[in-house]
C-alpha positions as CSV (number, residue, x, y, z in Angstrom):
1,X,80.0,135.9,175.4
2,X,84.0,135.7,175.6
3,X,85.9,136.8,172.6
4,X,87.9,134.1,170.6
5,X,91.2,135.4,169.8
6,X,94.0,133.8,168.3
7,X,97.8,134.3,168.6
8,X,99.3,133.4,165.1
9,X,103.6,133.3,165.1
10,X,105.2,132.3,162.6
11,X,108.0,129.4,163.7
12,X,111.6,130.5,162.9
13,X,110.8,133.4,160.4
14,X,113.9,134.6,159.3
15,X,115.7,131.4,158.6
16,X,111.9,129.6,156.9
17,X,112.5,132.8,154.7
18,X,115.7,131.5,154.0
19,X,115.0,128.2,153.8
20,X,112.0,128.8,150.9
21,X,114.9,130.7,148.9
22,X,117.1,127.8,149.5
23,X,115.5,124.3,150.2
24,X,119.4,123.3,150.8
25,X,118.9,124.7,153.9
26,X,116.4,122.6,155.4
27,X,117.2,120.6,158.6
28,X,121.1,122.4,158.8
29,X,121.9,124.3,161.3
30,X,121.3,127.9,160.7
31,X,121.4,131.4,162.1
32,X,120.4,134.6,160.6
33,X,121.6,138.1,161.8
34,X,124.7,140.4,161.5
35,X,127.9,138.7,160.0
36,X,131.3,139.0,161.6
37,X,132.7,139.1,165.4
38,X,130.1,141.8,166.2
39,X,127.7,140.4,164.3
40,X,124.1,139.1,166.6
41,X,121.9,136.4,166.3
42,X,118.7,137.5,164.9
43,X,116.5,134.3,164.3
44,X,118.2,130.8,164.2
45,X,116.9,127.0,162.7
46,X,115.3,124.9,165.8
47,X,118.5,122.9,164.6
48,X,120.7,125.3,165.7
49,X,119.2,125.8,169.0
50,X,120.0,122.1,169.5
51,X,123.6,123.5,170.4
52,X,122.3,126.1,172.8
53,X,121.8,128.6,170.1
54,X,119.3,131.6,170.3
55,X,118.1,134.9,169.1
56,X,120.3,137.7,170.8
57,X,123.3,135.6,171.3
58,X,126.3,137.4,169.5
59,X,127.2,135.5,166.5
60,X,130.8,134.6,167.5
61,X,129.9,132.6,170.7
62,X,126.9,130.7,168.2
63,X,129.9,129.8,165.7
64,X,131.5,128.6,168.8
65,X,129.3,126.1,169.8
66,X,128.3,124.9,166.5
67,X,131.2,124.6,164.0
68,X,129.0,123.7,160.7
69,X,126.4,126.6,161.4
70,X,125.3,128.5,158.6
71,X,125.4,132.3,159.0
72,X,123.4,134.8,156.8
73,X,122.9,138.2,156.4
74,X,119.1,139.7,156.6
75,X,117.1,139.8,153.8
76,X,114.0,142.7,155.1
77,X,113.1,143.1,151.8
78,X,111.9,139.4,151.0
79,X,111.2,138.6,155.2
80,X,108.9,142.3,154.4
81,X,107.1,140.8,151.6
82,X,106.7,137.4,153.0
83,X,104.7,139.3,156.6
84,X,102.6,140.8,154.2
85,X,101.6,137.6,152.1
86,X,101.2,136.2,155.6
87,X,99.0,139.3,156.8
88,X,97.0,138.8,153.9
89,X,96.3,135.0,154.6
90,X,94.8,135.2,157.7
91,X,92.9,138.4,156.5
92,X,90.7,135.7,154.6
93,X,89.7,134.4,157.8
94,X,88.8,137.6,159.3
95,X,88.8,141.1,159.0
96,X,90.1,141.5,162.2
97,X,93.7,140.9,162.5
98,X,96.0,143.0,164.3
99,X,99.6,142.7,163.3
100,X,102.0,143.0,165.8
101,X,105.4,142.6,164.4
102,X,106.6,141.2,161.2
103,X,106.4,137.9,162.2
104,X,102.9,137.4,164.5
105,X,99.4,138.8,164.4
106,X,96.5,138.5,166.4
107,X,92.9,137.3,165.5
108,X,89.7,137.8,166.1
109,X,87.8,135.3,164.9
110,X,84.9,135.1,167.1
111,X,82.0,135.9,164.2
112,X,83.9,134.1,161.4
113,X,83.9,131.0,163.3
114,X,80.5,131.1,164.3
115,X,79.8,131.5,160.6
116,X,81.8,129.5,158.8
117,X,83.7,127.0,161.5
118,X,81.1,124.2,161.3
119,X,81.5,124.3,165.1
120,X,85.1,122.4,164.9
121,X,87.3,124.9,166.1
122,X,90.4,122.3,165.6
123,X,89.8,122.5,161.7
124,X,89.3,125.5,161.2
125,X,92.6,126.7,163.2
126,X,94.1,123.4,160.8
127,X,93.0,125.2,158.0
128,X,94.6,128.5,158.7
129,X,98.0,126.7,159.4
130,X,97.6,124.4,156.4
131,X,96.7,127.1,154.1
132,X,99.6,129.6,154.8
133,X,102.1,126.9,154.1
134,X,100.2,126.2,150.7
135,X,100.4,130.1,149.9
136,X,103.1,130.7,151.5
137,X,105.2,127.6,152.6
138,X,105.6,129.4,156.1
139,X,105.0,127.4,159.5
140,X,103.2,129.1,162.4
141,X,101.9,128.1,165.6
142,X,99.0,129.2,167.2
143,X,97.7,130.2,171.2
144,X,93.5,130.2,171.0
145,X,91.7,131.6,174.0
146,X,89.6,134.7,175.3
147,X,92.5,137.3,175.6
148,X,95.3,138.8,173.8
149,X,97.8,137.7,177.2
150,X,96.4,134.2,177.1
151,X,96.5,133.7,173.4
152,X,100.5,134.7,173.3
153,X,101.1,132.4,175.9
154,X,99.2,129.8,174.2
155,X,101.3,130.2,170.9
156,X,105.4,129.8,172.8
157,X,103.7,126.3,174.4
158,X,103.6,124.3,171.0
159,X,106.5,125.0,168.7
160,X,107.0,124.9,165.5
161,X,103.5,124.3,163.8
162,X,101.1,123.7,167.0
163,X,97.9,124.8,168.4
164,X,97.1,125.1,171.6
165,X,93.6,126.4,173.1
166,X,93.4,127.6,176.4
167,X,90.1,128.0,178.3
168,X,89.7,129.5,181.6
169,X,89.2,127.0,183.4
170,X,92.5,125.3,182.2
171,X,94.4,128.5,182.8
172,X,95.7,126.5,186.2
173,X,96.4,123.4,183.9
174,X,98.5,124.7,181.5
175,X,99.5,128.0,182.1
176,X,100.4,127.9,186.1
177,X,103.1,124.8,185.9
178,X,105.1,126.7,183.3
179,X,108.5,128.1,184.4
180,X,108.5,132.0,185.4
181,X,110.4,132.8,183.0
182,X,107.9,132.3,180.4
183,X,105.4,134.3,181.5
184,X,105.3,136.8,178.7
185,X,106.5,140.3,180.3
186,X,108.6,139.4,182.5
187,X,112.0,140.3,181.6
188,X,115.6,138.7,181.7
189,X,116.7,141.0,184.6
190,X,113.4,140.0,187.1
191,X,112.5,136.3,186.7
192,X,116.2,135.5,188.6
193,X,114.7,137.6,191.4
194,X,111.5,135.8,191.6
195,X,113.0,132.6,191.5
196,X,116.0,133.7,194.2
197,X,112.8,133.9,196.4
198,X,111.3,130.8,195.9
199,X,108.7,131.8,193.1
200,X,109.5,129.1,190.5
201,X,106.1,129.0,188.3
202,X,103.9,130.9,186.7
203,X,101.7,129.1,189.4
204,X,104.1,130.1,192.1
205,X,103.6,133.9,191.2
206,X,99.7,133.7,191.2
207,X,99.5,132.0,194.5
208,X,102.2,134.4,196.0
209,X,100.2,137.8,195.0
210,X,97.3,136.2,196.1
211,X,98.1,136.3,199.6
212,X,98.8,139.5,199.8
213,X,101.2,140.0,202.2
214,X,102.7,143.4,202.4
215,X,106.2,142.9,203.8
216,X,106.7,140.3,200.6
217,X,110.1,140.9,199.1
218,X,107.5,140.3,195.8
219,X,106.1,144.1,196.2
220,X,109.9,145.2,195.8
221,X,109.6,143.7,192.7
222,X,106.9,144.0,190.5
223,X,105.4,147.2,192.8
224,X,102.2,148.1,190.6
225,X,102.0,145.3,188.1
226,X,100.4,142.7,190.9
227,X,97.0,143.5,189.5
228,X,97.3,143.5,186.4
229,X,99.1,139.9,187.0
230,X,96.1,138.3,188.6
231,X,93.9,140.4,185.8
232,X,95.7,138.0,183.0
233,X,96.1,134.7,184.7
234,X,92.7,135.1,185.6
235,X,91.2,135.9,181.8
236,X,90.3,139.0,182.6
237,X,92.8,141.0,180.4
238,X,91.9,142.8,176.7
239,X,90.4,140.9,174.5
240,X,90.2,144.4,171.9
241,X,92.6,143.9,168.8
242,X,93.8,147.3,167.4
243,X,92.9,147.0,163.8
244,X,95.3,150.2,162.5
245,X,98.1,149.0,160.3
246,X,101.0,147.7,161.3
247,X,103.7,150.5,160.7
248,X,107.2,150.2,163.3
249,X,107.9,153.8,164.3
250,X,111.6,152.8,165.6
251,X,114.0,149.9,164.3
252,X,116.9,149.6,166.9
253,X,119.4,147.3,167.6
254,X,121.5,146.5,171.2
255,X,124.8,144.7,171.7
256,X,126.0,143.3,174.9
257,X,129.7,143.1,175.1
258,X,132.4,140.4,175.3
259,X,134.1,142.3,178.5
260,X,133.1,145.7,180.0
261,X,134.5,148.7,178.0
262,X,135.3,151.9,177.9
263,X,137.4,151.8,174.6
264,X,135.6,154.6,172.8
265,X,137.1,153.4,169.5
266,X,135.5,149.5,170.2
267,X,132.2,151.1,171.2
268,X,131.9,153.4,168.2
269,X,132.8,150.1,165.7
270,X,130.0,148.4,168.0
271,X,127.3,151.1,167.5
272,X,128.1,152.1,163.8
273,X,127.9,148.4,162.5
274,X,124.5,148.2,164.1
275,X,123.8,151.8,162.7
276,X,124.6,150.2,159.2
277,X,122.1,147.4,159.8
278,X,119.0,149.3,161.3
279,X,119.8,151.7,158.1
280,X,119.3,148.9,155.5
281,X,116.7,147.4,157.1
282,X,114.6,151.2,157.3
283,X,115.3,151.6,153.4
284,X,113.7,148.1,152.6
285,X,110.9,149.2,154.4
286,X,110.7,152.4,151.9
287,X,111.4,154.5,155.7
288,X,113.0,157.6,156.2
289,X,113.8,158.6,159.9
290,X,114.2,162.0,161.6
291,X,115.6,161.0,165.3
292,X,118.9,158.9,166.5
293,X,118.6,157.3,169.9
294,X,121.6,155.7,171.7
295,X,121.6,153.5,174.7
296,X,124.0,152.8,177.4
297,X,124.2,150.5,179.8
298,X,127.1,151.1,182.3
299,X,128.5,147.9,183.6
300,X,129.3,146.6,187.2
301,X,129.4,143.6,189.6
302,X,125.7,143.4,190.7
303,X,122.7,144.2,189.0
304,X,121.4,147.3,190.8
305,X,124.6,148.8,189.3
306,X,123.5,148.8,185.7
307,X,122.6,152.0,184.9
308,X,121.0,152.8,181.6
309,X,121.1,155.9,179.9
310,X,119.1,157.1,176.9
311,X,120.3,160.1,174.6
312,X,117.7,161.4,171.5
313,X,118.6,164.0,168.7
314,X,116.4,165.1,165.8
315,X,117.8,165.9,162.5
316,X,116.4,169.1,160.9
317,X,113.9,166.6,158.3
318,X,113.7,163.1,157.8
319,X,116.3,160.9,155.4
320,X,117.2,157.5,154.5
321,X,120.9,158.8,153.7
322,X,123.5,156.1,155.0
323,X,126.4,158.3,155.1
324,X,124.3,161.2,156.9
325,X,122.9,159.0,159.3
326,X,125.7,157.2,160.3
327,X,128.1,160.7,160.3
328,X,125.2,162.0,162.6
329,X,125.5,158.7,165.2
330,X,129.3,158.9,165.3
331,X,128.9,163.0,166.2
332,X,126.1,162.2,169.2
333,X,128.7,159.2,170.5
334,X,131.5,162.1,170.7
335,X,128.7,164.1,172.5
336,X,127.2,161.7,174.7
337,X,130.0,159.0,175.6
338,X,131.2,160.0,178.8
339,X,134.1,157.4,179.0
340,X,132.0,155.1,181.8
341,X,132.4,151.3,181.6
342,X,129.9,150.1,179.6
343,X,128.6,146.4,179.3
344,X,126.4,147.2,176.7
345,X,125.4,149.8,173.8
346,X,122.6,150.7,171.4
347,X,121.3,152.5,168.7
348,X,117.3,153.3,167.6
349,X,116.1,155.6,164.4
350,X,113.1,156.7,165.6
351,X,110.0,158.7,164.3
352,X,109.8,156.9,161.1
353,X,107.6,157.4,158.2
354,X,107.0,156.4,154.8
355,X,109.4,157.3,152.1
356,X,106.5,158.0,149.6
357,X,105.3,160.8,151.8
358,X,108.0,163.3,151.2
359,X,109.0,165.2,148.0
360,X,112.5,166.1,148.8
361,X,114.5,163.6,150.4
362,X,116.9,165.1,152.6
363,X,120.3,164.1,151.7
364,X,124.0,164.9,153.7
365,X,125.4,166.9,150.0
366,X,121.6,168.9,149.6
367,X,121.2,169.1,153.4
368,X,122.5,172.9,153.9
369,X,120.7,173.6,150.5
370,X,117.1,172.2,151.8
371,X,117.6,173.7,155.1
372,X,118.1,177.4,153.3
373,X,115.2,176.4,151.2
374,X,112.8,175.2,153.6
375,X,113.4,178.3,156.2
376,X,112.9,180.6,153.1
377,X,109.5,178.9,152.4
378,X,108.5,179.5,156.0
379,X,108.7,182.8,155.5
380,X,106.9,183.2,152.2
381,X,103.7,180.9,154.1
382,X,103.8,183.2,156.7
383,X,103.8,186.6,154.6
384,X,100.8,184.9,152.4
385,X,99.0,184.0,155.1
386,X,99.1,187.5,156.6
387,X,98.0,188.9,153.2
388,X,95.2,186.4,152.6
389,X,96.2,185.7,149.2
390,X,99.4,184.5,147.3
391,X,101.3,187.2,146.8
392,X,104.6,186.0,147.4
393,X,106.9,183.0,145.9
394,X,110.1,182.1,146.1
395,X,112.9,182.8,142.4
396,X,112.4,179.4,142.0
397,X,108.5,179.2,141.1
398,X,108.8,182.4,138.4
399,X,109.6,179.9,135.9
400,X,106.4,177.8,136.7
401,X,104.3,180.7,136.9
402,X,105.3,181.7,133.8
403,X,105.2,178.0,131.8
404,X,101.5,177.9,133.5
405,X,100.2,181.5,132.5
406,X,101.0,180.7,128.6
């Protein structure tokens, strides 16, 4: 029996979270995201997008085009609480929810509904929609159908607040006269390319691999990934939710530039203030990082000519230190920058982990201290473990030793 799996997105997230703080907000036009020239566009109000707003745009060009838009700063410590109350809504539905990021999870719900749906699968998706905004006054849409693929897909068509179910044998209904550029992983940079070769739908593409003709300017494209193409537009695809908790190991940030740029002092103002950004967000979520990864992307006049480049560095430990980090991100820019013109510029913490793990938070004034420290405490494990008992500690633990032997 196929699987029943939902795709569950909350509509707008950012700016609903807003809009619950401040009702005021409601039906204005409203974007959420860095503030200032180099600010970006994080989530915006479907209002907004009414004047060709959306998420990624830089938040200069959005004030631009709409002179009365509302700009705000990220709140990830209220958006943080919100995904969980959300999480924990659709967790009385089913134990098997798999959360994807902080603003979408998928379901499956195939043994709950058999149990409990009365056989009316339209109220019992109402009721998850309808319930989460009565806890939570959140709006989310929802893609039903037998795969993960085919469930996203089915949760973009409707928006805000719909439902759409997809079954297989309406795959060529719905899904097939869709533009290609919603067909969910397929980038910015390739759907141009399929369309500059006549491939227009989602339809188009099915019907193009199908034929299978080798000299296809197609293959050039998407090499590999035919099959796994006709795999998802066919229902074939997973259906298997992974059930561990939802935890981001990285939280990054990218900027495309106004002009292409090689003014080291614009690019470092560029990558800091998203440094500053990715930094607050990682301490809402109680985070500590260990690894700094910057991203260029050189610019040029076609689009075989943008090169990206990827640097990583690892501190010594992990910290949640502002000042560190961001001293740390402006040293790897005057190590990696190598002056090319660049169209656009990132930064990623990486290898994160909860803060509540560590004892000793690593800090930029303790940093040589801990280091010492740690290095010392190596050393005493090692001569321990060679003596098979606990013979040595560091100055430190005598005063322990002696408050715990009285």
């Amino acid at each position: 029996m196929s699987r029943i799996i939902l795709h569950v997105d909350l509509n707008a997230f950012f700016v609903r979270c807003e809009e619950i703080k401040n009702p005021n907000l409601v039906s204005k036009p409203v974007a959420v995201g860095g503030v200032g020239r180099k600010g970006i566009v994080s989530t915006c109000s479907y209002k907004a997008r009414e004047y060709g707003i959306h998420s990624g745009m830089p938040m200069f060009q959005a004030q631009a085009l709409c002179k009365d838009l509302i700009v705000l700063g990220c709140d990830f410590k209220f958006y943080n609480l919100m995904s969980k109350e959300f999480v924990h809504h659709l967790k009385q539905f089913t134990p098997y929810v798999e959360q994807a990021s902080i603003d979408e999870c998928y379901m499956d719900i195939t043994e709950s509904f058999l149990k409990y749906g009365n056989n009316n699968i339209d109220e019992y998706l109402k009721n998850i929609q309808q319930g989460l905004y009565n806890k939570t006054q959140l709006y989310c849409s929802i893609g039903v159908a037998s795969t993960k693929f085919l469930a996203k897909m089915g949760s973009d068509i409707k928006k805000p607040n719909g439902i759409t179910i997809i079954r297989k044998k309406d795959i060529p209904k719905i899904i097939f006269p869709l533009p290609i550029k919603d067909y969910y992983g397929i980038g910015n940079k390739t759907y141009p390319k399929l369309q500059n070769i006549g491939i227009n739908t989602i339809g188009d593409l099915y019907y193009r691999i199908k034929k299978n003709d080798p000299n296809d300017l197609l293959n050039n494209y998407l090499q590999n990934f035919k099959d796994h193409i006709i795999c998802c537009l066919e229902g074939r695809s997973e259906d298997k939710l992974d059930l561990n908790e939802f935890d981001p190991k990285s939280i990054g940030r990218t900027s495309t530039f106004d002009y292409d740029s090689d003014d080291i002092d614009y690019i470092k103002r560029m990558i800091l203030s998203q440094g500053n950004e990715i930094i607050l967000e990682m301490k809402n979520k109680d985070k500590v990082c260990k690894t700094i990864q910057l991203t260029y992307k050189a610019g040029g006049g076609q689009d075989s000519d943008f090169k990206v480049r990827t640097f990583a560095k690892s501190f010594n430990d992990y910290t949640d230190d502002k000042e560190y980090i961001l001293k740390k991100i402006s040293q790897f820019i005057d190590e990696t920058y190598d002056f090319t013109v660049l169209r656009m510029a990132g930064v990623t913490l990486k290898n994160l982990k909860d803060k509540k793990s560590f004892d000793i938070q690593m800090t930029f004034d303790n940093y040589e201290q801990y280091e010492k420290e740690s290095k010392v405490q190596l050393l005493i494990n090692e001569l321990n473990r060679k003596a098979n008992q606990d013979l040595f500690f560091s100055g430190s633990k005598l005063k322990e030793r002696k408050n715990g032997n009285k």
